[in-house]
C-alpha positions in Angstrom: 65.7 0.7 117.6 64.0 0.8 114.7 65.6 2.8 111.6 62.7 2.7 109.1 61.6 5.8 107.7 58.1 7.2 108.6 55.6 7.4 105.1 52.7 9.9 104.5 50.1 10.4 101.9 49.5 13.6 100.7 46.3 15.9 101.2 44.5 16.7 98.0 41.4 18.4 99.0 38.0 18.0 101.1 35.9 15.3 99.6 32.5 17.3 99.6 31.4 20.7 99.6 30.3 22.8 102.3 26.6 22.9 103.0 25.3 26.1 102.7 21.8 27.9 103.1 20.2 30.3 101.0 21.6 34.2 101.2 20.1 36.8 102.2 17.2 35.1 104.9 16.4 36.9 108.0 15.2 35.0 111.3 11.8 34.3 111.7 11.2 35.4 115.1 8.7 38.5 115.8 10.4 41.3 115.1 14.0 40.5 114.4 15.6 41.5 111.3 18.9 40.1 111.7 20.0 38.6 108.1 21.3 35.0 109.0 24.8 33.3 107.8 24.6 30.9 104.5 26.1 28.2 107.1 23.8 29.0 109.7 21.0 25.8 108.6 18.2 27.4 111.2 15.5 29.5 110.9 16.5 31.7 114.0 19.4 33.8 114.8 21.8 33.0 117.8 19.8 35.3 120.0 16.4 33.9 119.0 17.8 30.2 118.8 16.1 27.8 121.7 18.2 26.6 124.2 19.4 22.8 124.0 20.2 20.8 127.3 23.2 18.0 126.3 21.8 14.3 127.3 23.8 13.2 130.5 24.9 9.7 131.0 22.4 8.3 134.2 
């Protein structure tokens, strides 16, 4: 059995920033005045977002 004692390395921090949008937009669809999130990157809300189908292996 081996008696040798496990080793870590400590966490010091993220190594970038979070990317982050401009406060205060609102999505761009026709008549939607929902404000969008700093860390949402599109130009539509979830409601107004358009659907993506995942690629499937053939």
């Amino acid at each position: 059995m081996n008696t040798k004692p496990l080793k870590a390395t400590p966490v010091i921090g993220l190594p970038r920033r979070t990317r982050t949008a401009v406060a205060g937009r609102t999505c761009t669809h026709e008549d939607c005045n929902t404000i969008l999130s700093v860390y949402n990157k599109s130009q539509f809300c979830y409601t107004h977002t358009r659907l993506r189908r995942p690629r499937t292996a053939r």
